[in-house]
mmCIF file of the N, C-alpha and C atoms, coordinates in Angstrom:
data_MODEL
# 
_entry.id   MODEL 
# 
loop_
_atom_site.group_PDB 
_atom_site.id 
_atom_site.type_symbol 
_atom_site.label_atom_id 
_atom_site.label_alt_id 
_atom_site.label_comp_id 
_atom_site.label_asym_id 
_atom_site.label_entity_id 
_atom_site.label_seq_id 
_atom_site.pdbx_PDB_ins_code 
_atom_site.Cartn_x 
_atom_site.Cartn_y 
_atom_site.Cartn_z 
_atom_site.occupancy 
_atom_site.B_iso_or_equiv 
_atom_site.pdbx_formal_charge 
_atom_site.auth_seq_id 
_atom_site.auth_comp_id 
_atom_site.auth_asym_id 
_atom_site.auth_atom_id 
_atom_site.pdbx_PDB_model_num 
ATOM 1  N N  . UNK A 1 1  ? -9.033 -11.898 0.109  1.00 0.00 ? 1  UNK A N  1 
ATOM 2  C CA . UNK A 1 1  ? -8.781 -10.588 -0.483 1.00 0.00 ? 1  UNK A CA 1 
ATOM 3  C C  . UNK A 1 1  ? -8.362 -10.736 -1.947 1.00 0.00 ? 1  UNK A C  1 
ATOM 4  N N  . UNK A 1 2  ? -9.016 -10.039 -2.342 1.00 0.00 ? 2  UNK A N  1 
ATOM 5  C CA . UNK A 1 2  ? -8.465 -9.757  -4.142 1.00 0.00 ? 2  UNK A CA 1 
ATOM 6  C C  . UNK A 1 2  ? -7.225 -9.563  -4.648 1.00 0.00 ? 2  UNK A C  1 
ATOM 7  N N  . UNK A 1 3  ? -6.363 -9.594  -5.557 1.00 0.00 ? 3  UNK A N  1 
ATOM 8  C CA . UNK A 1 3  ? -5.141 -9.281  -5.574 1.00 0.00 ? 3  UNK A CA 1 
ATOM 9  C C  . UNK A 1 3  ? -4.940 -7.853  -5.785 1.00 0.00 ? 3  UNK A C  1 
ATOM 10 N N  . UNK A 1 4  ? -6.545 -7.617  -6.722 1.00 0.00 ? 4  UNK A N  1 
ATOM 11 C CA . UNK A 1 4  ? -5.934 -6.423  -6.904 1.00 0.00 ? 4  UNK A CA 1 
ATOM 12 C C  . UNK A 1 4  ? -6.253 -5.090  -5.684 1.00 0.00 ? 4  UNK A C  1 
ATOM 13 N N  . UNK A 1 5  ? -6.807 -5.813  -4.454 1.00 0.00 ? 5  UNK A N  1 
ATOM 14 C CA . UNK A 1 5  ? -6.921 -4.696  -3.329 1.00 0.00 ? 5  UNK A CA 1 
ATOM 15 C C  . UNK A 1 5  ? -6.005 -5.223  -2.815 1.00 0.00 ? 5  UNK A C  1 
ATOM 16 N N  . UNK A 1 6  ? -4.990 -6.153  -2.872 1.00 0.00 ? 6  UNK A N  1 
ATOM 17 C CA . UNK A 1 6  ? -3.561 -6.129  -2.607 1.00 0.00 ? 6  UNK A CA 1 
ATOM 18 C C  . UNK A 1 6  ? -2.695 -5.648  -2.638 1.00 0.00 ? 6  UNK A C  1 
ATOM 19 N N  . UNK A 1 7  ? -2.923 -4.941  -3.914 1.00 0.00 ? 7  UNK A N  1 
ATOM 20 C CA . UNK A 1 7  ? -1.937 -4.011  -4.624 1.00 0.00 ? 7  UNK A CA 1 
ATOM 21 C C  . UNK A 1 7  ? -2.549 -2.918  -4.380 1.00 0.00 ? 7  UNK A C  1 
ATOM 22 N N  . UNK A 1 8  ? -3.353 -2.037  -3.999 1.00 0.00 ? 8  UNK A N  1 
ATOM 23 C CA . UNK A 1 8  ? -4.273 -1.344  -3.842 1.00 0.00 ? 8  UNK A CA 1 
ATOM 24 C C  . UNK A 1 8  ? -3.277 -0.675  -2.539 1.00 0.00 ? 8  UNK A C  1 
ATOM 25 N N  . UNK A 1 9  ? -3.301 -2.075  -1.646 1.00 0.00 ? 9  UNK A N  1 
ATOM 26 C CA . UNK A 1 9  ? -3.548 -1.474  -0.026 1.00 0.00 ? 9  UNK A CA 1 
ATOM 27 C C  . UNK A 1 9  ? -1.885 -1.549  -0.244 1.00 0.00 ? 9  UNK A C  1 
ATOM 28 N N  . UNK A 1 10 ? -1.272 -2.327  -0.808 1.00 0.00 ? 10 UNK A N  1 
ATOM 29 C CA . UNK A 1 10 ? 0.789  -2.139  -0.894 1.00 0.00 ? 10 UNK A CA 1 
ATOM 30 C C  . UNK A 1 10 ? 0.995  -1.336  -1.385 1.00 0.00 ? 10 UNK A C  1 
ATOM 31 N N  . UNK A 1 11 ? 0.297  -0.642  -2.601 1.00 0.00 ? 11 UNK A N  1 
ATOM 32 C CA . UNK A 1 11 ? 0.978  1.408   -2.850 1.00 0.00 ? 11 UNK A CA 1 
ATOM 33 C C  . UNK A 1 11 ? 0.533  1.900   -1.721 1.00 0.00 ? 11 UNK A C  1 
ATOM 34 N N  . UNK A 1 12 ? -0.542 1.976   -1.123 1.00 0.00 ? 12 UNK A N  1 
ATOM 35 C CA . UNK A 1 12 ? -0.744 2.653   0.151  1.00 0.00 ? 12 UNK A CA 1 
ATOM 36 C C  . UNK A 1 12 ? 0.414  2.809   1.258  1.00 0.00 ? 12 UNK A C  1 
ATOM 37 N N  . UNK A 1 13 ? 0.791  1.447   1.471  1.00 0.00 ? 13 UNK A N  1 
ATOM 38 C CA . UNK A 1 13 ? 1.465  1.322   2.504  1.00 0.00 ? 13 UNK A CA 1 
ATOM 39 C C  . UNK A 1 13 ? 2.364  1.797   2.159  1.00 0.00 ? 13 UNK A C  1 
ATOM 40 N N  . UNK A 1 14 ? 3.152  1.538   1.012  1.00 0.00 ? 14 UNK A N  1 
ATOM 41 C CA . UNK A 1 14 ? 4.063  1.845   0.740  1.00 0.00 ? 14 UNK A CA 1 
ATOM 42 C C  . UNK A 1 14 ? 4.787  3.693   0.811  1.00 0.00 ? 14 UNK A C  1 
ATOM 43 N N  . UNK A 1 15 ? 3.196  4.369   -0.104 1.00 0.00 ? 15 UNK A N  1 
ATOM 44 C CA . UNK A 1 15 ? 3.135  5.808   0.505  1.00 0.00 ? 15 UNK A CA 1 
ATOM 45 C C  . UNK A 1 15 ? 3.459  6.104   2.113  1.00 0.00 ? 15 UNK A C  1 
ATOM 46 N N  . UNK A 1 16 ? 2.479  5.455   3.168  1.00 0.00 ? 16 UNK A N  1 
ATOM 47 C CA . UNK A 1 16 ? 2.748  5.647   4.080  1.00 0.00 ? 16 UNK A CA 1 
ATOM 48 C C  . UNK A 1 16 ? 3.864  5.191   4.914  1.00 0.00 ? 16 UNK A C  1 
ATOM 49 N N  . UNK A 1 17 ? 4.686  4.779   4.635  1.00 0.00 ? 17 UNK A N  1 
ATOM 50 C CA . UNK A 1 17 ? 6.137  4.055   4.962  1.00 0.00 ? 17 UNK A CA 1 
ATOM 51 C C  . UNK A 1 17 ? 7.300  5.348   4.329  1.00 0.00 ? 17 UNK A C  1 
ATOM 52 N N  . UNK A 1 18 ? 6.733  5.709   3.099  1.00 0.00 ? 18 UNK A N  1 
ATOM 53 C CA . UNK A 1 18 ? 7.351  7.443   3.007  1.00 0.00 ? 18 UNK A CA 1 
ATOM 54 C C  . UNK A 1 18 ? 7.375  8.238   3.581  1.00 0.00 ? 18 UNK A C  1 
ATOM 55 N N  . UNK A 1 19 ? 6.348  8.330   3.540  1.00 0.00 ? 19 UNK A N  1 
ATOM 56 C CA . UNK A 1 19 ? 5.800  9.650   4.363  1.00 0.00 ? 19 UNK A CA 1 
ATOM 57 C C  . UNK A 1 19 ? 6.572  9.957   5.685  1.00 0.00 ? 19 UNK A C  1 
ATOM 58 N N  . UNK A 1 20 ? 6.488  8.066   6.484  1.00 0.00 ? 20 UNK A N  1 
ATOM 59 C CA . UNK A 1 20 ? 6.722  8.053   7.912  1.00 0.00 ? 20 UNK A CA 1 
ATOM 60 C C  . UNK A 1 20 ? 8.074  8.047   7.797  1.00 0.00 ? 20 UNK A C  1 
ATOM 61 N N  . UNK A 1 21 ? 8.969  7.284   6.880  1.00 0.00 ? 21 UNK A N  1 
ATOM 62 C CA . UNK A 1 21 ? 10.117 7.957   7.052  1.00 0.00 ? 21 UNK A CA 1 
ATOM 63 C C  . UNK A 1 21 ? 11.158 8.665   7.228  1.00 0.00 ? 21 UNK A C  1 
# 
């Protein structure tokens, strides 16, 4: 994986770790 779809998919998660909070 690329780094930068690393970082890509970790703001994602990160959104969704909000969200779900």
């Amino acid at each position: 994986m690329s780094p930068q779809m690393k970082t890509k998919v970790s703001a994602k998660t990160r959104h969704a770790l909000l969200f779900y909070v």
